[in-house]
MARVEX-65812 format. One record per residue (C-alpha): residue number from 1; residue in three letters; x, y, z. Coordinates in Angstrom, 2 decimals. Layout:
<sites>
+-----+-----+---------+---------+---------+
!   n ! res !       x !       y !       z !
+-----+-----+---------+---------+---------+
! NUM ! ALA !       X !       Y !       Z !
...
+-----+-----+---------+---------+---------+
</sites>
This chain:
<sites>
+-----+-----+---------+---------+---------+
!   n ! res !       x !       y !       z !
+-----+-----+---------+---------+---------+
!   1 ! UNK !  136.74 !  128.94 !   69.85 !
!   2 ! UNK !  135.77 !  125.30 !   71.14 !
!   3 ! UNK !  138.04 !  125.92 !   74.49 !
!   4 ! UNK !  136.25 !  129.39 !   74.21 !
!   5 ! UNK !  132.93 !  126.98 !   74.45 !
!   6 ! UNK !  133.94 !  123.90 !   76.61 !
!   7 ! UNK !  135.21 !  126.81 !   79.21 !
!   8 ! UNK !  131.78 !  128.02 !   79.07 !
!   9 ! UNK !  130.01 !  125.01 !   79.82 !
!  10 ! UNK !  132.28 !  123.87 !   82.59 !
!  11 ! UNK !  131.98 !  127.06 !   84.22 !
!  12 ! UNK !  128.27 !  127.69 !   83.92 !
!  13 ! UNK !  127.38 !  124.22 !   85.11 !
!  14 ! UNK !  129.50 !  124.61 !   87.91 !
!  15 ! UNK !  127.83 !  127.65 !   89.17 !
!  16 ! UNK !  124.84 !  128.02 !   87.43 !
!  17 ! UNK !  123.71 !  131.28 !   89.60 !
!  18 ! UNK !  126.92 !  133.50 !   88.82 !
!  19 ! UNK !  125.46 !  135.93 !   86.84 !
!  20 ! UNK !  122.51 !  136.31 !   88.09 !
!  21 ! UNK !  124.14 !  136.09 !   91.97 !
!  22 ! UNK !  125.41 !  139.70 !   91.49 !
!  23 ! UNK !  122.57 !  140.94 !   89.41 !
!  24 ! UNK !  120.02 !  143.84 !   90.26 !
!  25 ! UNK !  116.71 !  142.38 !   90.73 !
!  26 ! UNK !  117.33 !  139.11 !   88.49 !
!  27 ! UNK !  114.49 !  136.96 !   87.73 !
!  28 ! UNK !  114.16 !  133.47 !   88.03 !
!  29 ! UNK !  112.07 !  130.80 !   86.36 !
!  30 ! UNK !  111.14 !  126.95 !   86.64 !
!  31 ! UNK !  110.02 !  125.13 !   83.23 !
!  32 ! UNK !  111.13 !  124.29 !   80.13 !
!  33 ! UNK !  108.56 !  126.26 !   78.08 !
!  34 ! UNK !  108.77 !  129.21 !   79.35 !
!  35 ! UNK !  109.13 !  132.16 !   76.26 !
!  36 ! UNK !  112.98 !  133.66 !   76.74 !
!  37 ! UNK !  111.08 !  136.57 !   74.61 !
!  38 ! UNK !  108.88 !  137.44 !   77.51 !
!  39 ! UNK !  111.96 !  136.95 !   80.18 !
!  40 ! UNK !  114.57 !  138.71 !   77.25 !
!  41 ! UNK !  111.28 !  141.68 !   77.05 !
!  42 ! UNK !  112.33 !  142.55 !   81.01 !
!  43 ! UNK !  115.25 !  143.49 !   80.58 !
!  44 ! UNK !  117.14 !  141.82 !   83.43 !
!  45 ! UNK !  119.06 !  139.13 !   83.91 !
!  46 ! UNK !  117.45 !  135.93 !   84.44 !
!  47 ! UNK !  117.97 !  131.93 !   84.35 !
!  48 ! UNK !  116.51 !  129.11 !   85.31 !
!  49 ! UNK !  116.45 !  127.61 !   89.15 !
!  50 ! UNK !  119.16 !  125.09 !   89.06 !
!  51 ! UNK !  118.84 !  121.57 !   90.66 !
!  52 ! UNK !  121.81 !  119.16 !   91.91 !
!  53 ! UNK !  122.02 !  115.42 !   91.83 !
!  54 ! UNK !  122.63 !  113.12 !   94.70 !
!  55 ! UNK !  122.14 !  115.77 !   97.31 !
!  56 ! UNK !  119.90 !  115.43 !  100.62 !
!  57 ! UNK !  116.58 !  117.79 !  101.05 !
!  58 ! UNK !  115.29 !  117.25 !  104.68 !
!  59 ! UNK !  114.27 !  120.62 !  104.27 !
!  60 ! UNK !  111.81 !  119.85 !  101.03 !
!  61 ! UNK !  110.94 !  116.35 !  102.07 !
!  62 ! UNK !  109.02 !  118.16 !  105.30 !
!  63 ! UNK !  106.52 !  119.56 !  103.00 !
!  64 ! UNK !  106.47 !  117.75 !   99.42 !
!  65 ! UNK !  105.21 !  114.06 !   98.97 !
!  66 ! UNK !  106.94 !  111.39 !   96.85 !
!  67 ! UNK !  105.23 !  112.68 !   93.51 !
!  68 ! UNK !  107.49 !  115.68 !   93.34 !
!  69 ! UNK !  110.67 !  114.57 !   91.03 !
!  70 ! UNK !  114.02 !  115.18 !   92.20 !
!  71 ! UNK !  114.63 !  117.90 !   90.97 !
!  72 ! UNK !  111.54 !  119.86 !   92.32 !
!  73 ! UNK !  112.89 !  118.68 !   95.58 !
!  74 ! UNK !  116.71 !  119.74 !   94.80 !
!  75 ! UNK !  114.81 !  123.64 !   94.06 !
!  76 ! UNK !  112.67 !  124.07 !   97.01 !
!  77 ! UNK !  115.50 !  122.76 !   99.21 !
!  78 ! UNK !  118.07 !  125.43 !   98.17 !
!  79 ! UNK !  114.89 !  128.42 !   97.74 !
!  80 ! UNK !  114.02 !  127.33 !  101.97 !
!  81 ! UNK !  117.50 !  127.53 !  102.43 !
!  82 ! UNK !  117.75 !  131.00 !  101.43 !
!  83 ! UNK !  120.23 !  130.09 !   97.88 !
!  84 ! UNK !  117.24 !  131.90 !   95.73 !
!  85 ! UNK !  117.55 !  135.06 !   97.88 !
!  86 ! UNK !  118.79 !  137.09 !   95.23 !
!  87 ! UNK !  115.96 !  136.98 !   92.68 !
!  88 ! UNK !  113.26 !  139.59 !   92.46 !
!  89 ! UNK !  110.42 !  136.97 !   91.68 !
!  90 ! UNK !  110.65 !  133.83 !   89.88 !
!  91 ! UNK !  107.92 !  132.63 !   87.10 !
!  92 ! UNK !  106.47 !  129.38 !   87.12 !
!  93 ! UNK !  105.16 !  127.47 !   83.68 !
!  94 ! UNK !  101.08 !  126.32 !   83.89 !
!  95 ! UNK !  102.42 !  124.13 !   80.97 !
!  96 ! UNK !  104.27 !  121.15 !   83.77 !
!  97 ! UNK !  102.57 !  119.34 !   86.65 !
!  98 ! UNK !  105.52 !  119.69 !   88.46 !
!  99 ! UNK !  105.99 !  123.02 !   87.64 !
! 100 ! UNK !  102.50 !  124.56 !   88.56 !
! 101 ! UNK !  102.56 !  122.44 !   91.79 !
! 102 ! UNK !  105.48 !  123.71 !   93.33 !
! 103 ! UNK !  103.99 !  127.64 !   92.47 !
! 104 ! UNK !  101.09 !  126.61 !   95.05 !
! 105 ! UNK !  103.45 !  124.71 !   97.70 !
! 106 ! UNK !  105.87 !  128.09 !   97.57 !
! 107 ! UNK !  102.97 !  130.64 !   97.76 !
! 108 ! UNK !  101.35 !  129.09 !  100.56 !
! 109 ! UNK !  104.82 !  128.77 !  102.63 !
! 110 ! UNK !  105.70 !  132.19 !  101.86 !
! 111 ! UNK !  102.44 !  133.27 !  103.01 !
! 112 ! UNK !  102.66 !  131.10 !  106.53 !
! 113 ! UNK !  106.58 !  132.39 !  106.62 !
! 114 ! UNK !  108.09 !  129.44 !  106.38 !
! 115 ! UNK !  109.38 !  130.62 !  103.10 !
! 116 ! UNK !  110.89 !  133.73 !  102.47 !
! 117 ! UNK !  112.70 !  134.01 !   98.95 !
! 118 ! UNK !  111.27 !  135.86 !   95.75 !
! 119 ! UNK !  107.98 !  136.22 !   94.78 !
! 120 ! UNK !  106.66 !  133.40 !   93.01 !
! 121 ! UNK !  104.38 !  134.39 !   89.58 !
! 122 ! UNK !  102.98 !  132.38 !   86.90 !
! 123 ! UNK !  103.21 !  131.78 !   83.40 !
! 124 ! UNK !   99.50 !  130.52 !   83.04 !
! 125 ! UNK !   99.68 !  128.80 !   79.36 !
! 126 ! UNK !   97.56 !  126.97 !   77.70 !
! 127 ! UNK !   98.06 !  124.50 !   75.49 !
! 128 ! UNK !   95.21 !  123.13 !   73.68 !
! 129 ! UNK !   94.82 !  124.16 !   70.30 !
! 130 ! UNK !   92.13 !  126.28 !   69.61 !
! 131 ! UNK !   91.28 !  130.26 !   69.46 !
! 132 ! UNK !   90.11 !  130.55 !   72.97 !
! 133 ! UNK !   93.61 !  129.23 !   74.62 !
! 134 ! UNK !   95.31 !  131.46 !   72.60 !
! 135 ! UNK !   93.61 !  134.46 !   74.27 !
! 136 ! UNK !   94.14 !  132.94 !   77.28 !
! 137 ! UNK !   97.78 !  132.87 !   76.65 !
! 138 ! UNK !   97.83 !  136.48 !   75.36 !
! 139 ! UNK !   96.52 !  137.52 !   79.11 !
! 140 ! UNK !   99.34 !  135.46 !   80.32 !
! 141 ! UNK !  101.67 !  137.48 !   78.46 !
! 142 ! UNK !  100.35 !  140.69 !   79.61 !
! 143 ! UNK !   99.95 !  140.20 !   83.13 !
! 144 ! UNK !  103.67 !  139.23 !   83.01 !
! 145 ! UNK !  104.56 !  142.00 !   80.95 !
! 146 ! UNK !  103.01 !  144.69 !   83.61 !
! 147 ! UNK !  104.06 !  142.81 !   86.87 !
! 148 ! UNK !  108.26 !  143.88 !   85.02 !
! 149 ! UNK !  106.75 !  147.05 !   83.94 !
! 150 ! UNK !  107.36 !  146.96 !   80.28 !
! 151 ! UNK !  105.27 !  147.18 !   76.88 !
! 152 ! UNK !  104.88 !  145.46 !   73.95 !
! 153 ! UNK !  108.09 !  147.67 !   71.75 !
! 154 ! UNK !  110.20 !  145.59 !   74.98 !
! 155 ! UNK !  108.46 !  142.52 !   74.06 !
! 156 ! UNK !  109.44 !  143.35 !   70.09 !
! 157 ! UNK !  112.91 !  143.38 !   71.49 !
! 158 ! UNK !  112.60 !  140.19 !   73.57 !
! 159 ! UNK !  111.14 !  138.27 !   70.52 !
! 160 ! UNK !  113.95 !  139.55 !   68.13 !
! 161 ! UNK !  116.77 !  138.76 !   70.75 !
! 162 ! UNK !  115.35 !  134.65 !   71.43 !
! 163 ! UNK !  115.05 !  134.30 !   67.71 !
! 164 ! UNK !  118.72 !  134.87 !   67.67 !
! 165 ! UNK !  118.56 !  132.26 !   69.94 !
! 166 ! UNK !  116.29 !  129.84 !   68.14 !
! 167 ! UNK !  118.13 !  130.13 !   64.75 !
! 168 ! UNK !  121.23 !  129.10 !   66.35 !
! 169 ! UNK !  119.97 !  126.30 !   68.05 !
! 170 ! UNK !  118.30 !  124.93 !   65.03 !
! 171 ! UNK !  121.50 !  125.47 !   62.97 !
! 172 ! UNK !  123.70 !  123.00 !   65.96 !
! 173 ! UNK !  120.86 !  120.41 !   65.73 !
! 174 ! UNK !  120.75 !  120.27 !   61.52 !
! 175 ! UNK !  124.75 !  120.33 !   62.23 !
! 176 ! UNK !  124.53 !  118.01 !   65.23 !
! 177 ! UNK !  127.71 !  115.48 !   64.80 !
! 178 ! UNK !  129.76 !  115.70 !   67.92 !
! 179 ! UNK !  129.55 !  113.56 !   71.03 !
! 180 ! UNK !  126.10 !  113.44 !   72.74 !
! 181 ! UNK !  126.99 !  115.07 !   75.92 !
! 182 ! UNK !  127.99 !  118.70 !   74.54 !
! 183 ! UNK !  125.06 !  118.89 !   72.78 !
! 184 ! UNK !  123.13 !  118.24 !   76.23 !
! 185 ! UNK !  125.86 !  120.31 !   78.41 !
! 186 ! UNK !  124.95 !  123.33 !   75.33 !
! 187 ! UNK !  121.37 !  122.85 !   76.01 !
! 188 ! UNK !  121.52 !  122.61 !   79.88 !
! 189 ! UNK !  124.07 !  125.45 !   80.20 !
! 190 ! UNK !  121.71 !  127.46 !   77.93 !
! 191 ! UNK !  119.14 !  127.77 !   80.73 !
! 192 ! UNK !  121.65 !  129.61 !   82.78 !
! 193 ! UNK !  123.43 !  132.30 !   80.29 !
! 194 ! UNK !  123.26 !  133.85 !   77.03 !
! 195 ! UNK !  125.51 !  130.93 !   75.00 !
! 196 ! UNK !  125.46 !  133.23 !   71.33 !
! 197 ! UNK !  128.89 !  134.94 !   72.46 !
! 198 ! UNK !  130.53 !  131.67 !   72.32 !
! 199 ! UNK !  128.54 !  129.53 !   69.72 !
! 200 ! UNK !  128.53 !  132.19 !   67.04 !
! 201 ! UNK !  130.74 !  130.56 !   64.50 !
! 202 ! UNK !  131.72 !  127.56 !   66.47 !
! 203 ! UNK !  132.68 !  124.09 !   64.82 !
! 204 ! UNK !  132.51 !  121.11 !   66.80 !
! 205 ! UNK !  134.46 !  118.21 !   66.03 !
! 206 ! UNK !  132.89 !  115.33 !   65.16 !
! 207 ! UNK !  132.93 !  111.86 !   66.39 !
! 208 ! UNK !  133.82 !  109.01 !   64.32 !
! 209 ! UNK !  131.22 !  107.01 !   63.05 !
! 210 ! UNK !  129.09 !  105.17 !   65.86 !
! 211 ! UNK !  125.63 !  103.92 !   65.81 !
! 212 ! UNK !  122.88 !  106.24 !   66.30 !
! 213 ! UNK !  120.88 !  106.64 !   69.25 !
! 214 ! UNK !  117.62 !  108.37 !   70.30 !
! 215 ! UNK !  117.24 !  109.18 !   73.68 !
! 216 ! UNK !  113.40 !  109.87 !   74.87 !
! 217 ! UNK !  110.93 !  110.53 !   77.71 !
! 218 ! UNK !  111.97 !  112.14 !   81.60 !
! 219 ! UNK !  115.03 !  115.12 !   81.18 !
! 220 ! UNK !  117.81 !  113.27 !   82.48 !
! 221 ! UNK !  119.41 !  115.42 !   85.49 !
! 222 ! UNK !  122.94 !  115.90 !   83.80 !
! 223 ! UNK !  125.12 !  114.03 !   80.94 !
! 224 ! UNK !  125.29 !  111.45 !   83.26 !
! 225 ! UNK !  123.48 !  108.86 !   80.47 !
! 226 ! UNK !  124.88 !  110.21 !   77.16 !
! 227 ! UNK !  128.52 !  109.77 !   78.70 !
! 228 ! UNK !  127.54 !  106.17 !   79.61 !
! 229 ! UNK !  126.55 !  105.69 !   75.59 !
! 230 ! UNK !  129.28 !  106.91 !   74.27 !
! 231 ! UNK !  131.55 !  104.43 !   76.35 !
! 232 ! UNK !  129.33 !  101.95 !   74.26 !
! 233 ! UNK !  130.26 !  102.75 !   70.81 !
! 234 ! UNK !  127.23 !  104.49 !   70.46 !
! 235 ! UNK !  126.22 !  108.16 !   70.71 !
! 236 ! UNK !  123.06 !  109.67 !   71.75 !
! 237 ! UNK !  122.07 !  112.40 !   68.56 !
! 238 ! UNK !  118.70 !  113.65 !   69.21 !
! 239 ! UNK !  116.32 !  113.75 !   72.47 !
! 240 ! UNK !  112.94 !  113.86 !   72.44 !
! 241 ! UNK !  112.06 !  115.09 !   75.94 !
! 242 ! UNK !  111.73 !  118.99 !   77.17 !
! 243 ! UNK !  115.24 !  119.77 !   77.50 !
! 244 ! UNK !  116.32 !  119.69 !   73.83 !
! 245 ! UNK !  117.89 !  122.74 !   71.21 !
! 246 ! UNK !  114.52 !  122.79 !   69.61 !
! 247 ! UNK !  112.61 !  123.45 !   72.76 !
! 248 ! UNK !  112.20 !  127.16 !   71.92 !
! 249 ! UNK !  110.75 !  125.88 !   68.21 !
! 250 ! UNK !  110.90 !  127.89 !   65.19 !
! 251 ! UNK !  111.46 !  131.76 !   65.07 !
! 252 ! UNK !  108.59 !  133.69 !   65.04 !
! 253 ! UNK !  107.53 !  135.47 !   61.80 !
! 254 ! UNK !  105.42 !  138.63 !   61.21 !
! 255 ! UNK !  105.81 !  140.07 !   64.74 !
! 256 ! UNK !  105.95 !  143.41 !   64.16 !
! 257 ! UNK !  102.18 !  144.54 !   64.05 !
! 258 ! UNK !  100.98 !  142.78 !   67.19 !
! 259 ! UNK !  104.13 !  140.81 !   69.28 !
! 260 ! UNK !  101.89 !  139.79 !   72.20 !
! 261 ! UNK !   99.18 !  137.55 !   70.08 !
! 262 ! UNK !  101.98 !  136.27 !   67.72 !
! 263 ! UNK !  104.20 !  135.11 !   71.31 !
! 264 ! UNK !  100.98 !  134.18 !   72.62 !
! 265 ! UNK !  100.34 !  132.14 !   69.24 !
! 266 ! UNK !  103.77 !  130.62 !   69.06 !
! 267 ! UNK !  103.14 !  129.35 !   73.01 !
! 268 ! UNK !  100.03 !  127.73 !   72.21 !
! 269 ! UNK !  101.02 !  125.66 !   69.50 !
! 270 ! UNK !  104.79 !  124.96 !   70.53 !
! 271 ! UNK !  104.19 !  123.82 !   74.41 !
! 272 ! UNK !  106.87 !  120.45 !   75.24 !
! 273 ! UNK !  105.06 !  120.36 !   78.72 !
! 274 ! UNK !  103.78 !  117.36 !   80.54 !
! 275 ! UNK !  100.16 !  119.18 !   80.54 !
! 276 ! UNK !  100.68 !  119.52 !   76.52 !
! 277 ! UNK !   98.05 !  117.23 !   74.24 !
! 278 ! UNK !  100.93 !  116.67 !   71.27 !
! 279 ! UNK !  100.55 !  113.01 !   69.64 !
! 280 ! UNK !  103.45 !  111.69 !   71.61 !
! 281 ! UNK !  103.56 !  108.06 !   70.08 !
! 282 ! UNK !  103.57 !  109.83 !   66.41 !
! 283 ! UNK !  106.12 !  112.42 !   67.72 !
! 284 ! UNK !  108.64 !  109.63 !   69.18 !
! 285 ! UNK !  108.42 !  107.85 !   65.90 !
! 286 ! UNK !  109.18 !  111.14 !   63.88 !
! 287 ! UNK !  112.20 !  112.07 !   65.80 !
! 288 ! UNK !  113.85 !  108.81 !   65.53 !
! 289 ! UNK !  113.04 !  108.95 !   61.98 !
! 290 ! UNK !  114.76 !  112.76 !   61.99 !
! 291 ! UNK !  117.63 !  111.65 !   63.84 !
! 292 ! UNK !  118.51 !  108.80 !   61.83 !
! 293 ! UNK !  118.27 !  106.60 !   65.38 !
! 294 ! UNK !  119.37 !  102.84 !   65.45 !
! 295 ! UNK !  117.83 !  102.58 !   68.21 !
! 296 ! UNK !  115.36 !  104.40 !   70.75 !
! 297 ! UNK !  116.03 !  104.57 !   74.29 !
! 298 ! UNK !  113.00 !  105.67 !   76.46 !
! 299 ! UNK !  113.94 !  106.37 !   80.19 !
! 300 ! UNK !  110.80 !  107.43 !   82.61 !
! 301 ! UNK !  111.00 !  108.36 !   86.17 !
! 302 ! UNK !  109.00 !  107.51 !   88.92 !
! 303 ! UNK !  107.69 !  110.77 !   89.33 !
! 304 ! UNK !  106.73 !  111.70 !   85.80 !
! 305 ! UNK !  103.16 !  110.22 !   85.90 !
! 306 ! UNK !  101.81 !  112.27 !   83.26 !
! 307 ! UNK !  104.10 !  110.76 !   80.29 !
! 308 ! UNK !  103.45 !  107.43 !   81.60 !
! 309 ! UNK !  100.44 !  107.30 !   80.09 !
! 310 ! UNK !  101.76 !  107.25 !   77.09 !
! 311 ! UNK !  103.98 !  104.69 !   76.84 !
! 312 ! UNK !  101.84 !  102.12 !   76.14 !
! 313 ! UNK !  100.99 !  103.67 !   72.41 !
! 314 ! UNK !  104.61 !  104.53 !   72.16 !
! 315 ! UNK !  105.92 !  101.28 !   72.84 !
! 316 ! UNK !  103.09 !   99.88 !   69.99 !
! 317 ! UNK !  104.32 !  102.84 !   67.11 !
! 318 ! UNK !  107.97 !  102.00 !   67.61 !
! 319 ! UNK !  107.46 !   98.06 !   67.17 !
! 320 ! UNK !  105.27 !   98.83 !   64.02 !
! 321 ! UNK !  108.56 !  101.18 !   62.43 !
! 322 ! UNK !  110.67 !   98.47 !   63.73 !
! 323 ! UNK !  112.51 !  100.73 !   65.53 !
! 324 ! UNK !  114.73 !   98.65 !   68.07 !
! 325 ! UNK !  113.89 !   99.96 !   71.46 !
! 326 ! UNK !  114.39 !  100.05 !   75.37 !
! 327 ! UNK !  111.81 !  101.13 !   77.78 !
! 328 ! UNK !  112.93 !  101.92 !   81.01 !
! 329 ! UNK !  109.62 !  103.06 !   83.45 !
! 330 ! UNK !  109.77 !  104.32 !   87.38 !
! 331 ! UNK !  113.31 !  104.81 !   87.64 !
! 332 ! UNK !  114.90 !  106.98 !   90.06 !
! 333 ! UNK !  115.89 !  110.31 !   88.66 !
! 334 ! UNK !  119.18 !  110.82 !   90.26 !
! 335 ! UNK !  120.22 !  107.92 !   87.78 !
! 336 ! UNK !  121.21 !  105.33 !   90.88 !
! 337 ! UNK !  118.92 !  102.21 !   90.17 !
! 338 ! UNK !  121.66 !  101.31 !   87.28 !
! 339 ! UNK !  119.82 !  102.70 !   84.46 !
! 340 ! UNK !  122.63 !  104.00 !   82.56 !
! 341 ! UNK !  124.45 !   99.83 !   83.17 !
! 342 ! UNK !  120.87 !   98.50 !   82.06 !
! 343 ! UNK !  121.24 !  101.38 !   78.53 !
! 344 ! UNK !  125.00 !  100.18 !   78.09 !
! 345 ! UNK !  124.00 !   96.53 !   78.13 !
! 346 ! UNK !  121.17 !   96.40 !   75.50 !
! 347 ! UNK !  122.94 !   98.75 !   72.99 !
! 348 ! UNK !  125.95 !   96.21 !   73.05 !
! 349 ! UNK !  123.48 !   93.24 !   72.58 !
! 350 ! UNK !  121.91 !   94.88 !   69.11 !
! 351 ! UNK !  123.32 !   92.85 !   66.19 !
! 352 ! UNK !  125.55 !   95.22 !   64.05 !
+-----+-----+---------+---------+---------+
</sites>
């Protein structure tokens, strides 16, 4: 079953767009906090846009400024290169800055034609915690719901299918005890395929006993800094950024009798988004504490101005719990301004 698994992964990441590449009318969609329910409620295939490291984007770098992260720019090079071509529309969150940005940039190219591709929609969610956003998000919902041309008894099916989904990523986190990188190759090949085939049942083999490490802020592109942990002694077991098993939260409960409030509920209160107002000092501290971390390792990019404000009041809660910590801000996404050498070097200079 593991081969069954590590197959999976290799393949997936590898060509992130198979399934979807020979698909009828596939849908696409950018952002971590998207509902699967709503994309699971349509009925077609779907995944997210996939980005690539260290690759050149004249094409992107025409019309998006340096605020854009690397990955925004690895997207809109391959959509004005025609590699999106085979998705019916794509669905952009509200809930990241990046996110909603590039849903204005691609609307207004398509509509000069310089950009042809799907059409672009959004997921307008909002995030701050009271009755009135929750409404909003149930409009949202619907307007999504009627641009695929399905009802609520799909979206009963959608919620029931990502539950699946969300149970089984909360039982591999509880479980969580292998090396670092799987657990980030599971939750990165997850955006591109249904993973339940090949996790139902699975055992991963654990790693001997290292020292514990948290690893917080930006989504790193690939495994590229949990490998270089691991060749420390160390091994990254929890992350506390937007790509994580838990970033679908907790399945949803008493669904039945009205699906769209209760998914529109669940997205209110369970946003990871940059635009989300979550506590994130008191939410670093917690998931250290969760994950058992020896240490906390928060990387930033350059681009990800709306979590830099932050830092400040996370760098003051993790002092306070004595939690042994590195904070690396503005660094270049693609991982080349030796991040991972600078991670590697103050893990080995903790005292045992």
């Amino acid at each position: 079953m593991s081969h069954a698994l590590f197959t999976t992964l290799a393949t997936t990441l590898a060509d992130p767009l198979a399934q979807c590449r020979t698909a009828a009318q596939p849908l696409g969609y950018v952002g971590l906090d998207i509902p699967l329910d709503l994309l699971h409620a349509s009925g077609r295939p779907f995944c997210h846009l996939p980005w690539q490291r260290n690759r050149p984007t004249p094409l992107a770098d025409r019309w998006l400024e340096s605020a854009f992260p690397g990955w925004a720019r690895s997207l809109v090079e391959d959509w004005l290169n025609g590699g999106f071509d085979m998705f019916d529309a794509v669905v952009f969150t509200r809930g990241d800055d990046a996110a909603q940005r590039l849903y204005y940039y691609l609307c207004e190219l398509r509509r000069r034609g310089i950009a042809g591709g799907p059409e672009p929609l959004i997921f307008d969610v909002a995030t701050i915690r009271r009755a009135t956003s929750v409404t909003h998000c149930e409009r949202a919902i619907r307007s999504l719901l009627a641009r695929f041309g399905v009802d609520e008894s799909a979206l009963l099916d959608g919620i029931t299918r990502a539950n699946r989904q969300r149970s089984m990523f909360a039982q591999l986190a509880a479980t969580r005890s292998a090396a670092g990188h799987i657990y980030e190759n599971i939750a990165r090949a997850s955006l591109f395929r249904d993973l339940l085939p090949v996790l139902d049942g699975i055992a991963l083999t654990a790693v001997a006993p290292s020292r514990r490490l948290l690893l917080a802020g930006s989504v790193p592109p690939d495994d590229l800094l949990h490998r270089a942990v691991e060749t420390t002694g160390w091994n990254v077991v929890g992350e506390s950024h937007q790509l994580t098993l838990a970033r679908h939260g907790a399945p949803l409960l008493d669904y039945d009798r009205s699906p769209v409030t209760a998914l529109a509920q669940h997205c209110n209160a369970a946003s990871g988004g940059s635009r989300d107002f979550a506590d994130r000092a008191a939410g670093l501290v917690s998931a250290a504490h969760q994950a058992a971390a020896d240490a906390v390792v928060l990387w930033l990019t350059e681009e990800d101005e709306a979590l830099a404000w932050h830092v400040a009041r996370q760098r003051a809660a993790l002092t306070q719990a004595a939690m042994p910590h590195l904070v690396l801000t503005r660094r270049r996404w693609d991982g080349s301004d030796n991040a991972a050498a600078e991670i590697c070097r103050f893990l080995q200079e903790l005292p045992a």
